[in-house]
TORPA-4810 file (N, C-alpha, C, O; in nm, 3 decimals):
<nodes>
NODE_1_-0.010_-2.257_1.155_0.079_-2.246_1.039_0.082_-2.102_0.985_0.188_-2.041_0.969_X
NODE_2_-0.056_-2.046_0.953_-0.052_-1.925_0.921_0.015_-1.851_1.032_0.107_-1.787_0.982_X
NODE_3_0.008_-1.831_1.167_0.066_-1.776_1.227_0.208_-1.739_1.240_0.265_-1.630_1.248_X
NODE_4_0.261_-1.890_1.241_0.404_-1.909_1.183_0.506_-1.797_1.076_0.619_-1.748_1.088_X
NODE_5_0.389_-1.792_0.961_0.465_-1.755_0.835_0.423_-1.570_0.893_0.494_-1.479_0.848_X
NODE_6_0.351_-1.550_0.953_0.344_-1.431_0.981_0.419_-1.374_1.023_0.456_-1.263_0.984_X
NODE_7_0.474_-1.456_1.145_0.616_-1.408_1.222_0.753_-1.439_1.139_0.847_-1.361_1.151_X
NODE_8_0.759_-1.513_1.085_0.843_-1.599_1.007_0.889_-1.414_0.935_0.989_-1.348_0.962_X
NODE_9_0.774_-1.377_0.843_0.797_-1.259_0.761_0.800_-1.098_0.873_0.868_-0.995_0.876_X
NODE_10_0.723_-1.138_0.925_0.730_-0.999_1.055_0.927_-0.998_1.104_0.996_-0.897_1.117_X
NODE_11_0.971_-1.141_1.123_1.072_-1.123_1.168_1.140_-1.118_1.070_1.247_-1.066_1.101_X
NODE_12_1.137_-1.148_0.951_1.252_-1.054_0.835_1.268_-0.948_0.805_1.376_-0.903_0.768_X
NODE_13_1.131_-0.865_0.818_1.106_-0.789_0.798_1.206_-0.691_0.879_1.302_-0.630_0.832_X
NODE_14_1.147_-0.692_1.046_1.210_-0.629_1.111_1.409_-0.641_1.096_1.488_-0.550_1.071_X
NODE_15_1.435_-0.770_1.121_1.587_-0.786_1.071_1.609_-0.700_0.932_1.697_-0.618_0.959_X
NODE_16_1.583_-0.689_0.844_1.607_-0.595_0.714_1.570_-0.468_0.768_1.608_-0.368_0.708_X
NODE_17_1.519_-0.458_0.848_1.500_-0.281_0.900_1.629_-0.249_0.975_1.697_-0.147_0.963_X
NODE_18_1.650_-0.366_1.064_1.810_-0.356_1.150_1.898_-0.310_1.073_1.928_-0.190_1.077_X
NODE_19_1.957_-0.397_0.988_2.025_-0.388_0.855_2.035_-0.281_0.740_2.135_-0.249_0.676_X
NODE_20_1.880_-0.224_0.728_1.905_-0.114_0.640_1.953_0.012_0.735_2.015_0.095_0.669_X
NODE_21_1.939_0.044_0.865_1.961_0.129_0.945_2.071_0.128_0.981_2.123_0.240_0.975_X
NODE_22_2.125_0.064_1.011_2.260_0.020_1.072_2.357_0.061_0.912_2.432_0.158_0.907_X
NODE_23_2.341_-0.005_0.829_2.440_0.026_0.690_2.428_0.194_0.671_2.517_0.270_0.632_X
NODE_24_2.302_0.224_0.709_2.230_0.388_0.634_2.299_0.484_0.768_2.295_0.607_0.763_X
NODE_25_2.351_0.422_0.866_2.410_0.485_1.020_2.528_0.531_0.946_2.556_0.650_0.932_X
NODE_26_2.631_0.385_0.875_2.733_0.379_0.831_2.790_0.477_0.726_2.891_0.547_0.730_X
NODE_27_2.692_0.461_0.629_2.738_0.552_0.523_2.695_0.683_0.503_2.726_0.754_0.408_X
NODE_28_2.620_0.712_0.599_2.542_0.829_0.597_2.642_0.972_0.582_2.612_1.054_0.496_X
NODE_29_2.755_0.993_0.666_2.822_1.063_0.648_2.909_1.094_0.522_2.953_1.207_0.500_X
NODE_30_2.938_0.954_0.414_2.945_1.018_0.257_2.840_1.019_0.171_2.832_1.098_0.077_X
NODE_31_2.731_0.909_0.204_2.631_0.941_0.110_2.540_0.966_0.069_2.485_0.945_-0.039_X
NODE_32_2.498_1.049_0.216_2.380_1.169_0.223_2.450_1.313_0.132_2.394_1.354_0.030_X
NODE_33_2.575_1.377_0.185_2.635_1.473_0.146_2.642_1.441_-0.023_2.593_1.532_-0.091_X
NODE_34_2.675_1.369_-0.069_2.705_1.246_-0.199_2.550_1.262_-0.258_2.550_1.323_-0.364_X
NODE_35_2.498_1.245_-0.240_2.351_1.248_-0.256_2.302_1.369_-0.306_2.291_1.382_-0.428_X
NODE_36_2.262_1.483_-0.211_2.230_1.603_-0.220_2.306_1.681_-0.306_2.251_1.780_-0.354_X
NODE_37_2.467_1.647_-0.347_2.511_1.742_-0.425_2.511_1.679_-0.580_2.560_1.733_-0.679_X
NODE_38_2.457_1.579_-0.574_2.427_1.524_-0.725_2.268_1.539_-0.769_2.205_1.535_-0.875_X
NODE_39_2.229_1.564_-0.590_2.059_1.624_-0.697_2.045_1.770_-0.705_1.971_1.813_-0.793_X
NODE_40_2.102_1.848_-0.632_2.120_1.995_-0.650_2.228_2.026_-0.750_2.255_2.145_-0.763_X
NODE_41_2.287_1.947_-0.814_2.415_2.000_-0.890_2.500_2.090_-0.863_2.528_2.188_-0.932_X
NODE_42_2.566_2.044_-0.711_2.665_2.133_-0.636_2.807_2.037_-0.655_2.839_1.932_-0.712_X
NODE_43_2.856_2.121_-0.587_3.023_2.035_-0.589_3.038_1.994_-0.455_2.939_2.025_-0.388_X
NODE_44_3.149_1.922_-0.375_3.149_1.858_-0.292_3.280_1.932_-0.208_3.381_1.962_-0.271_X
NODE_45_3.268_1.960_-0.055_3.356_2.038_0.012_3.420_1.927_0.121_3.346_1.892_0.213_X
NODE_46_3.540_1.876_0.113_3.598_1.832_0.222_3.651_1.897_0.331_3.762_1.950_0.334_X
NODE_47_3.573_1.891_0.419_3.618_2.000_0.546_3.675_1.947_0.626_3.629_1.867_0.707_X
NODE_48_3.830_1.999_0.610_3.869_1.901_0.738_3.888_2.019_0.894_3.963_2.111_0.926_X
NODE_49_3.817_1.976_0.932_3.786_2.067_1.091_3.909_2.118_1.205_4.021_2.074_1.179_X
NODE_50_3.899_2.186_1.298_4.022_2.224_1.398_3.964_2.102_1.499_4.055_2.067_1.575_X
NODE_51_3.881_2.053_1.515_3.832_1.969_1.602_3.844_1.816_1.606_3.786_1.728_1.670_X
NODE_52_3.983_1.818_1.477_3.986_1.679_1.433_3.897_1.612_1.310_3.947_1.536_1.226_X
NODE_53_3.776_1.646_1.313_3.669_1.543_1.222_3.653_1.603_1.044_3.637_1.720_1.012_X
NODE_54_3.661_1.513_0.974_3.638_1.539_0.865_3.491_1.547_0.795_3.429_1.442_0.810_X
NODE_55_3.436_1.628_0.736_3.323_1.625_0.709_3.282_1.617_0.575_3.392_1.614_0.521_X
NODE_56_3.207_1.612_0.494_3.177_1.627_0.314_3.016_1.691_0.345_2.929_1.651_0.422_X
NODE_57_3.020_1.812_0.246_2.962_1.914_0.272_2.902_1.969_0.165_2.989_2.039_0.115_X
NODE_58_2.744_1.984_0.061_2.806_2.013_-0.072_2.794_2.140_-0.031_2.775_2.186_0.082_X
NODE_59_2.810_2.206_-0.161_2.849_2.382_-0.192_2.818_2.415_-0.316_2.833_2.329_-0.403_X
NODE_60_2.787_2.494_-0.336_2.765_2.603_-0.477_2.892_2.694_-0.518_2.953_2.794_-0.481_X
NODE_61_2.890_2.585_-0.631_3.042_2.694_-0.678_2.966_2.834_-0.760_2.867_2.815_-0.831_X
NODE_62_3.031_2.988_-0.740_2.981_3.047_-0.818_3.086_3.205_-0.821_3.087_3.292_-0.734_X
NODE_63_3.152_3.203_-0.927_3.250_3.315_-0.917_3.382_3.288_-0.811_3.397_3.358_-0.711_X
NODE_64_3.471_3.178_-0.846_3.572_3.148_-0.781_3.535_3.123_-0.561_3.609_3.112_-0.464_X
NODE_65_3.369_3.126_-0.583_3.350_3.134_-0.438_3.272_2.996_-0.384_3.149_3.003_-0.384_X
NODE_66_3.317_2.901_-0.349_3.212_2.802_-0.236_3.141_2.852_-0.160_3.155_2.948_-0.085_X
NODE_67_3.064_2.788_-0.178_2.936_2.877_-0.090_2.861_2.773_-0.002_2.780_2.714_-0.074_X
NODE_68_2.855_2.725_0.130_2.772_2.623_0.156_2.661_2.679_0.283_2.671_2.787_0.342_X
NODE_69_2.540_2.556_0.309_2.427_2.629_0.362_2.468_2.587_0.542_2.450_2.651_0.645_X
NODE_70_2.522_2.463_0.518_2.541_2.441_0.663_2.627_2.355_0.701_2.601_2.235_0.688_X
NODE_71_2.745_2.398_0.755_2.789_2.507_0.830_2.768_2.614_0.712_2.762_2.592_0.591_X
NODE_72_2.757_2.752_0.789_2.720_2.870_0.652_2.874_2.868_0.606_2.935_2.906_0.707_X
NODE_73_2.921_2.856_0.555_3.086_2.877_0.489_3.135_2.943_0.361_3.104_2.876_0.262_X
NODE_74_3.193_3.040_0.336_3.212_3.032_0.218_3.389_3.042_0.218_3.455_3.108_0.298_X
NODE_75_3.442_2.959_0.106_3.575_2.958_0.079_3.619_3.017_-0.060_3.541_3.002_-0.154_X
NODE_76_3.737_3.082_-0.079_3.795_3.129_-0.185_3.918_3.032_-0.266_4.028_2.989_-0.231_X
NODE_77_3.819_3.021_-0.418_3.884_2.932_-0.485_3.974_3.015_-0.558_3.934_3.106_-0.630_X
NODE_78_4.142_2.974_-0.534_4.222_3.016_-0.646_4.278_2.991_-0.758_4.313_2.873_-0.764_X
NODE_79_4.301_3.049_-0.849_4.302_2.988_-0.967_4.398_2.847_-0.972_4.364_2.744_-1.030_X
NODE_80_4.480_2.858_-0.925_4.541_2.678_-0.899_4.529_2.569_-0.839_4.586_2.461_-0.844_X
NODE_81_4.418_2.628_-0.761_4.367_2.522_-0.662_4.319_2.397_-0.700_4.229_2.397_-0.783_X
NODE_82_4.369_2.271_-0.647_4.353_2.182_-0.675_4.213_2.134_-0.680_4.145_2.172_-0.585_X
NODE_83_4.137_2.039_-0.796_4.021_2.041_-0.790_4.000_1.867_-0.808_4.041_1.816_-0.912_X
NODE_84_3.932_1.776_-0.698_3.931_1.688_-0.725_3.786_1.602_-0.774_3.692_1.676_-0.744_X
NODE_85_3.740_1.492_-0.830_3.627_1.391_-0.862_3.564_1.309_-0.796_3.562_1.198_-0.848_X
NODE_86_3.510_1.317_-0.699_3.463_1.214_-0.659_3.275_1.171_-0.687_3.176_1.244_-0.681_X
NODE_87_3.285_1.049_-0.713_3.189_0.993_-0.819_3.156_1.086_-0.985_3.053_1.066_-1.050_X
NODE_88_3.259_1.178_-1.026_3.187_1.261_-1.120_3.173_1.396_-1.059_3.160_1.498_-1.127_X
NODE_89_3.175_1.395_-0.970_3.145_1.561_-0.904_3.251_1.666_-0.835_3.309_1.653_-0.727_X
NODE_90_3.255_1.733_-0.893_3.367_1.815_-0.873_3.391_1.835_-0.658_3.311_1.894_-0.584_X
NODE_91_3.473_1.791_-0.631_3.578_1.798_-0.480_3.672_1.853_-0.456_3.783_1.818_-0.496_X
NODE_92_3.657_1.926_-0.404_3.820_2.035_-0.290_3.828_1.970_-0.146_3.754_1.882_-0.101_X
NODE_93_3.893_2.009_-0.110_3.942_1.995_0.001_3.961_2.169_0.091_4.016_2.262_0.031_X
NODE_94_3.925_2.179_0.186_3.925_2.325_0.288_3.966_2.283_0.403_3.972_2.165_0.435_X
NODE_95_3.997_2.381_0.475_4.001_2.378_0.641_3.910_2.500_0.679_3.896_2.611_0.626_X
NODE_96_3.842_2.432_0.808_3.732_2.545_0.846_3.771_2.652_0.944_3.691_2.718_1.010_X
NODE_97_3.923_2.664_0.948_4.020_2.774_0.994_4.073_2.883_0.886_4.112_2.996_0.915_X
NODE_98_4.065_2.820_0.735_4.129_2.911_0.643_4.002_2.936_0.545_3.906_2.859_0.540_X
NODE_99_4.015_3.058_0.468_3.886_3.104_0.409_3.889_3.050_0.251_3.804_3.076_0.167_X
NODE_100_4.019_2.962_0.230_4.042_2.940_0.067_4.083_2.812_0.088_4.092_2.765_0.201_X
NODE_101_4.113_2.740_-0.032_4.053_2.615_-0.113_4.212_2.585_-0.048_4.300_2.667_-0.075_X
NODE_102_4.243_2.470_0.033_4.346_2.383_0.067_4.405_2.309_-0.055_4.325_2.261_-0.135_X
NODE_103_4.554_2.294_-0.080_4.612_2.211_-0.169_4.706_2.115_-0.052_4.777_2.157_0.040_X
NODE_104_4.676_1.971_-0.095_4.738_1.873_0.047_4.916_1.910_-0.005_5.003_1.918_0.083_X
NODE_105_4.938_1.923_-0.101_5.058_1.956_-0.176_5.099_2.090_-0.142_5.218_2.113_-0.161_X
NODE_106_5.031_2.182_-0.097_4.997_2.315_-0.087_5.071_2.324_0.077_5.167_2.398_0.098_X
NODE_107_5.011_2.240_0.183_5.006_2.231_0.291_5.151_2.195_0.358_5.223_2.236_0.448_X
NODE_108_5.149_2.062_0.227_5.320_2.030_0.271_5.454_2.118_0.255_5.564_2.121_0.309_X
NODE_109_5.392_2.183_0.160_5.535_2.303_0.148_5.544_2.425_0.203_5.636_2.504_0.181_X
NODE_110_5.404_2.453_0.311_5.387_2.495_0.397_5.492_2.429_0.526_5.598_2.455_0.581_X
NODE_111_5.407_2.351_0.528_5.510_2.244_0.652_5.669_2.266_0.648_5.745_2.269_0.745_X
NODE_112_5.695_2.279_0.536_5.871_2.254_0.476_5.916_2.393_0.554_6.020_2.408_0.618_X
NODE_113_5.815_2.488_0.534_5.852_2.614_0.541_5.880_2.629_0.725_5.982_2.660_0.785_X
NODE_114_5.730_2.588_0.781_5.762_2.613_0.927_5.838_2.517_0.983_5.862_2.545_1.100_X
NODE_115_5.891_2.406_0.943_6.022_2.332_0.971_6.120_2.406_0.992_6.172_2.378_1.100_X
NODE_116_6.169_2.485_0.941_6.298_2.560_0.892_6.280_2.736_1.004_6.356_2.833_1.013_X
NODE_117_6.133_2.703_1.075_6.134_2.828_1.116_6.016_2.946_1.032_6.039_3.063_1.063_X
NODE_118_5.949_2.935_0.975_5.932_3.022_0.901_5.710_2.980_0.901_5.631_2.919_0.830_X
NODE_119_5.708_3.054_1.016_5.564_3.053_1.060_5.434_3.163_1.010_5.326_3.171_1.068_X
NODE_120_5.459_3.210_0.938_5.377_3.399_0.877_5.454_3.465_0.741_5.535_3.428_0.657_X
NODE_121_5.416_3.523_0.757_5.435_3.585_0.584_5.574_3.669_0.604_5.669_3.665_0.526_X
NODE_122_5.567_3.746_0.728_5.659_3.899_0.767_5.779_3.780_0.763_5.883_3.817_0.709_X
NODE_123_5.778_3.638_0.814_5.896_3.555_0.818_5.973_3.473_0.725_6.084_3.421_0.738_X
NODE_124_5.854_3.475_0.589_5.922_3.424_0.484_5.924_3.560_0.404_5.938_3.510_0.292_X
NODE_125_5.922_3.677_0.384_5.987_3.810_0.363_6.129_3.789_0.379_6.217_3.790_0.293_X
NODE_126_6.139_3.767_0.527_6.242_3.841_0.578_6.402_3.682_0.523_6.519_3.701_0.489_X
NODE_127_6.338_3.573_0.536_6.403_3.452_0.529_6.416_3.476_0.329_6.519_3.423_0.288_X
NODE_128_6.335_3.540_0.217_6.342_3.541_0.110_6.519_3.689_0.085_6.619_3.687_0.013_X
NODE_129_6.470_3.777_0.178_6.578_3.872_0.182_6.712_3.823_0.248_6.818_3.860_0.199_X
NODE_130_6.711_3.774_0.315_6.868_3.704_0.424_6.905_3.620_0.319_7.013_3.565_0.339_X
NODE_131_6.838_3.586_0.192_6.876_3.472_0.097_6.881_3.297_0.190_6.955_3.199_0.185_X
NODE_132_6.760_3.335_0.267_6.788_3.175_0.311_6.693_3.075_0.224_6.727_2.957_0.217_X
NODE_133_6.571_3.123_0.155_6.567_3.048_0.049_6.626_3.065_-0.053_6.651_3.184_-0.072_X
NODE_134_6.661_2.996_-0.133_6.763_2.989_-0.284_6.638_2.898_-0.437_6.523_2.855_-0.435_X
NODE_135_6.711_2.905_-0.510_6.687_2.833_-0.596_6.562_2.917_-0.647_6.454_2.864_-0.621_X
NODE_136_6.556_3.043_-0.717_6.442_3.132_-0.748_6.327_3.123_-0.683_6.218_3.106_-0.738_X
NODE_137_6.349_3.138_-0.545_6.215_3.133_-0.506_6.176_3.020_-0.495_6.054_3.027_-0.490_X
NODE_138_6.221_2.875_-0.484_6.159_2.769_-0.474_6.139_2.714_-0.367_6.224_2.765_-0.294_X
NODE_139_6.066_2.620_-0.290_6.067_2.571_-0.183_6.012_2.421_-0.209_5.914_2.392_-0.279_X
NODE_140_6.089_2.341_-0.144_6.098_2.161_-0.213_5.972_2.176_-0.066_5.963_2.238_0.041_X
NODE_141_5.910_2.099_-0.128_5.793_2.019_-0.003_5.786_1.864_-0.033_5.737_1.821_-0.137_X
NODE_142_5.820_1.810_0.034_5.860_1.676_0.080_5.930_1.661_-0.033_6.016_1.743_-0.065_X
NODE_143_5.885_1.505_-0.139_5.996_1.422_-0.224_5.898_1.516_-0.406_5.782_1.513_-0.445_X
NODE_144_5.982_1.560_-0.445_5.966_1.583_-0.617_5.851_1.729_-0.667_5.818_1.772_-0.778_X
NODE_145_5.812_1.779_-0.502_5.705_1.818_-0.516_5.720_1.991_-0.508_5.696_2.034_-0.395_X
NODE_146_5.758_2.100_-0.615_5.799_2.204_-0.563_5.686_2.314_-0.581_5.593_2.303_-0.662_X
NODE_147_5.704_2.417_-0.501_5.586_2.587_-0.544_5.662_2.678_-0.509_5.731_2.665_-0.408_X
NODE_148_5.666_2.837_-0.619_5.623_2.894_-0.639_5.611_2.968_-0.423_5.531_2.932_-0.337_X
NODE_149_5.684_3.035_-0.417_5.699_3.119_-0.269_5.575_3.202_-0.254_5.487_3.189_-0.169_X
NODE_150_5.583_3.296_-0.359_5.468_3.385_-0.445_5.333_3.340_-0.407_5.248_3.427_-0.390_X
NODE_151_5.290_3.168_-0.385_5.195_3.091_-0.395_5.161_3.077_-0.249_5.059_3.111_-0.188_X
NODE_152_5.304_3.001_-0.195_5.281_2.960_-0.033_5.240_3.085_0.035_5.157_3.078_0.124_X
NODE_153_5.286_3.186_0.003_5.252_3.317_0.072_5.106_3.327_0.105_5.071_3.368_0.216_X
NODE_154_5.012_3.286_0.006_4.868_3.289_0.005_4.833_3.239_0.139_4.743_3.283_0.211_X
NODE_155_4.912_3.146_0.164_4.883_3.018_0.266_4.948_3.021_0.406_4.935_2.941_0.499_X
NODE_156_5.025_3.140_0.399_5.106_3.149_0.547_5.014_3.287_0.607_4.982_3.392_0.553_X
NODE_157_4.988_3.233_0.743_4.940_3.387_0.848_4.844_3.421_0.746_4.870_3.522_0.681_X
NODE_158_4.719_3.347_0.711_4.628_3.395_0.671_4.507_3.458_0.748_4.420_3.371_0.751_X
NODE_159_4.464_3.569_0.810_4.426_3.596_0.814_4.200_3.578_0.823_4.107_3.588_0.903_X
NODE_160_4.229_3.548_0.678_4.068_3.490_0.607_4.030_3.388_0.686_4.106_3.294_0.712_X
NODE_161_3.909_3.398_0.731_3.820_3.259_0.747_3.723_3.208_0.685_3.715_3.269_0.578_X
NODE_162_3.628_3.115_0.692_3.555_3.097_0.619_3.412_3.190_0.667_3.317_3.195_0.588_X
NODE_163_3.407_3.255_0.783_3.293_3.284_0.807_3.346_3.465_0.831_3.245_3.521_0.875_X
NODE_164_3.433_3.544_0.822_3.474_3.619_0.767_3.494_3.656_0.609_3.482_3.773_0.574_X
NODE_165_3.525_3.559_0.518_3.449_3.589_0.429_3.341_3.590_0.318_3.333_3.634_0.204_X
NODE_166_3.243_3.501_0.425_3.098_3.494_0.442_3.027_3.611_0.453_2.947_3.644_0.365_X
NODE_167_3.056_3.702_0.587_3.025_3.811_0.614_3.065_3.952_0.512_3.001_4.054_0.488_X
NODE_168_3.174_3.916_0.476_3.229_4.028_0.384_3.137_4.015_0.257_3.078_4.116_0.220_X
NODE_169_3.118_3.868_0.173_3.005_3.870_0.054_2.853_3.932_0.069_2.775_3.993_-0.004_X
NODE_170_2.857_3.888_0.191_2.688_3.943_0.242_2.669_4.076_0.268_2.557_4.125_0.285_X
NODE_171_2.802_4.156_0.272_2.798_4.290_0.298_2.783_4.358_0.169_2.714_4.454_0.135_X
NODE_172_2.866_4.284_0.107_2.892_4.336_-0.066_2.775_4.340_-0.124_2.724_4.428_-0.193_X
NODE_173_2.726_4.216_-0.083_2.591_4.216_-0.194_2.496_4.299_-0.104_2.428_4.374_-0.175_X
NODE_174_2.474_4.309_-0.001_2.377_4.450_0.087_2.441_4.561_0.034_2.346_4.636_0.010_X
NODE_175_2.535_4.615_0.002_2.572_4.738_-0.085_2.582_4.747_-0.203_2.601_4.857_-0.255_X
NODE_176_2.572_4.643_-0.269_2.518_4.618_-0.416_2.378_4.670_-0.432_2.338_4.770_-0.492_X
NODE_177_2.311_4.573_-0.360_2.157_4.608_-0.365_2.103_4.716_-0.340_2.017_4.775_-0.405_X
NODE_178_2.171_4.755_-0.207_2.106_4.904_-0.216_2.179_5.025_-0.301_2.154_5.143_-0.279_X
NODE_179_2.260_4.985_-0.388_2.293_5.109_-0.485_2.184_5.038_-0.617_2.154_5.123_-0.700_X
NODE_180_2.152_4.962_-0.631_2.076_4.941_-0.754_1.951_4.985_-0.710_1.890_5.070_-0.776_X
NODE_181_1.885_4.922_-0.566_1.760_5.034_-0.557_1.792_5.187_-0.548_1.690_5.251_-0.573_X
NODE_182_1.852_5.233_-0.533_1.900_5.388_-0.545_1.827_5.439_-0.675_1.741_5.526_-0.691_X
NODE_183_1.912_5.326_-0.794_1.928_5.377_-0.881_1.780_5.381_-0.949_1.738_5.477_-1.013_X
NODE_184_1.717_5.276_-0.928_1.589_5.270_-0.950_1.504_5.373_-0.915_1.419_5.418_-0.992_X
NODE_185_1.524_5.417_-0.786_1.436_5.490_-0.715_1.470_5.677_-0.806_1.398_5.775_-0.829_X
NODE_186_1.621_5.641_-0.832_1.612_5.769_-0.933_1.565_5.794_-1.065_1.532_5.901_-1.117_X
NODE_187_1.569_5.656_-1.120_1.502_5.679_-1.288_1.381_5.663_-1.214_1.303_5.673_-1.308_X
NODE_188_1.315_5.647_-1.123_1.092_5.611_-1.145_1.101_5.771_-1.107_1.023_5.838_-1.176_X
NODE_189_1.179_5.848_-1.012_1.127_5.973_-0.981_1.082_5.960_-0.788_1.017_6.043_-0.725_X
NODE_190_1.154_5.810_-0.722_1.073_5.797_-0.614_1.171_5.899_-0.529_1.261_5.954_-0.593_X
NODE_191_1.160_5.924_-0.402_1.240_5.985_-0.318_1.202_5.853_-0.131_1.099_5.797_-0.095_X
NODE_192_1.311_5.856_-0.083_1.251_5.777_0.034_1.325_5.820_0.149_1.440_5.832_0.193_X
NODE_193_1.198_5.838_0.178_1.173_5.944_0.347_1.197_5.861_0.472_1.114_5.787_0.523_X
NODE_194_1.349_5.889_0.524_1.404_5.806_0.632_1.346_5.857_0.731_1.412_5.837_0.832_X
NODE_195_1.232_5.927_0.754_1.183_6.003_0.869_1.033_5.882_0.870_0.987_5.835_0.974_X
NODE_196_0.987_5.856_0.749_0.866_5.751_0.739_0.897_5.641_0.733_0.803_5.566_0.707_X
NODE_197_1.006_5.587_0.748_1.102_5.467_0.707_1.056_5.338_0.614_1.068_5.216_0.621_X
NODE_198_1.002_5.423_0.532_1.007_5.388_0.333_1.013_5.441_0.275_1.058_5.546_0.320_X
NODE_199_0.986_5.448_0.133_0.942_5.540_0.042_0.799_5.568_0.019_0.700_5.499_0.043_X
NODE_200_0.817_5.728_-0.052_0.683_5.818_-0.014_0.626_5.724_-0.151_0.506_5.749_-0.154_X
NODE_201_0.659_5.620_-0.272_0.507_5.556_-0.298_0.439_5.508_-0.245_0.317_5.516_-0.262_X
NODE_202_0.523_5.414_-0.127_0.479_5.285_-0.063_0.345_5.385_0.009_0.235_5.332_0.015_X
NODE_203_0.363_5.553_0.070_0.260_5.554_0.162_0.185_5.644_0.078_0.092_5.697_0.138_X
NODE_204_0.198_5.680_-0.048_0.070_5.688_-0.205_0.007_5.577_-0.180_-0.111_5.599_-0.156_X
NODE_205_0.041_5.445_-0.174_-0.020_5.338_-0.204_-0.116_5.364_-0.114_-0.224_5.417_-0.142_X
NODE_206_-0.079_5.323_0.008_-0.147_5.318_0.133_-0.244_5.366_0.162_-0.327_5.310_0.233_X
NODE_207_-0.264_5.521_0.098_-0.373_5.641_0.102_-0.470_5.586_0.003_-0.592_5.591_0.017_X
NODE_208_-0.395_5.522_-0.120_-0.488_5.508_-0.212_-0.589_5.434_-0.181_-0.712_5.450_-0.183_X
NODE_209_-0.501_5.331_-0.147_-0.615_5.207_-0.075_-0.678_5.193_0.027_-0.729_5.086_0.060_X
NODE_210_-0.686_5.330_0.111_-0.759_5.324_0.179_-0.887_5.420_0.147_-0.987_5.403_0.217_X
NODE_211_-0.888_5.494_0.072_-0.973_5.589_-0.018_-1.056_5.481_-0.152_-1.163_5.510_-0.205_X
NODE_212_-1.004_5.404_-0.171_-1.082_5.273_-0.270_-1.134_5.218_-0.157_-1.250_5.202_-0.194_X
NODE_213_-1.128_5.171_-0.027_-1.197_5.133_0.041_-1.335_5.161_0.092_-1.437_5.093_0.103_X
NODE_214_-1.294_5.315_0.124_-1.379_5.385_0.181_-1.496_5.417_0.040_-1.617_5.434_0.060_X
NODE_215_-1.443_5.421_-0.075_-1.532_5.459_-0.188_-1.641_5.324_-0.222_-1.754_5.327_-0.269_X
NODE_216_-1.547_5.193_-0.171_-1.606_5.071_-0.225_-1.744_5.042_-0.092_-1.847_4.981_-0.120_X
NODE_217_-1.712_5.107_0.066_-1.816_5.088_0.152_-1.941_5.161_0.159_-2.042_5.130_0.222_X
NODE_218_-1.918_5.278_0.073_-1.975_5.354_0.031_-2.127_5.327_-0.077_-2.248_5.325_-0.100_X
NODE_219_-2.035_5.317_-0.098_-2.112_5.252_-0.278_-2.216_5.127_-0.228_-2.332_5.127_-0.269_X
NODE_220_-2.174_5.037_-0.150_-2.223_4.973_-0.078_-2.333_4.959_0.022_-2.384_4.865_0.083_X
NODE_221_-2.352_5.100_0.014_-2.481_5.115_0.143_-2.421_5.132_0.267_-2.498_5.116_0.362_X
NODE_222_-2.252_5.173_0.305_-2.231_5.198_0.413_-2.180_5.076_0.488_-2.192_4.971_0.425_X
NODE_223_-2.122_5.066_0.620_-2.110_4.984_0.737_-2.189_4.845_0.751_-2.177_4.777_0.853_X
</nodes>
């Protein structure tokens, strides 16, 4: 009997392990991402990929910039960019081909545009001058939904990626930093000797401490 109830519970057990794994297989892809950006207090990145697959990703919003750890990405938020909620937490939408914040509204009047022919920027120039758009600059994207040419432009033959301007922040802030140590190094009085490849405190230090050494083995009775 005891044996019974052993297996009886061994085998629920294991079935509820099936079950929690199998559901945790399922949802894992929104609510791990879902998860992490509500305990880090990030916002949430919908990436929709060149490879087909959609992903949720969080990110650090900080100075109009997404910033995420993996994939390394960063995207450029513009000031109109659509910003959406999901559970409470701030959601965009990106493509991991363009370096800024996707509007699905954004996209379609894109679409309207290369319908008509008009694939890059040099082509809606040239289609704004021939007067083949009308109506001040407007462009209808699908039913009720209009922008602003000025806007789509952002969005045609862009150039930006997300990991281009990844690289460009990381450069900025490496030339940030080293003009603030500059500046440092000029109010202490340091100078740094690209021939010793540091600065001449770092090898003050070095001397020092090796002269406190030698004073401390000393003192010591030697070896």
């Amino acid at each position: 009997m005891i044996l019974m109830e052993m297996l009886l519970v061994f085998g629920g057990f294991f079935i509820f392990t099936i079950i929690f794994i199998a559901c945790f297989v399922i949802v894992q892809p929104v609510a791990v991402p879902y998860a992490l950006a509500r305990l880090q207090k990030k916002d949430i990145l919908i990436i929709s990929g060149h490879d087909g697959k959609i992903q949720l990703v969080p990110a650090k919003y900080s100075a109009n910039i997404y910033t995420t750890t993996s994939p390394p990405y960063s995207f450029l938020a513009d000031k109109d960019a659509k910003v959406y909620t999901m559970g409470g937490i701030p959601t965009v939408i990106v493509n991991d081909s363009w370096g800024i914040i996707s509007d699905p509204s954004m996209s379609s009047a894109v679409q309207a545009l290369q319908d008509i022919g008009i694939n890059n920027y040099d082509d809606l120039l040239d289609a704004i001058e021939n007067g083949d758009i009308t109506e001040d600059n407007i462009v209808a994207a699908r039913a009720f939904s209009y922008h602003k040419v000025e806007t789509i432009s952002n969005y045609l033959g862009s150039a930006l990626t997300p990991e281009s301007l990844r690289a460009s922040i990381e450069e900025q802030t490496a030339l940030l930093a080293r003009s603030y140590i500059k500046k440092v190094d000029e109010l202490m009085g340091i100078k740094r000797d690209s021939a010793l490849g540091g600065s001449t405190a770092i090898v003050v230090i070095l001397v020092l401490a090796v002269v406190l050494g030698l004073g401390y083995i000393v003192m010591n009775g030697g070896l």
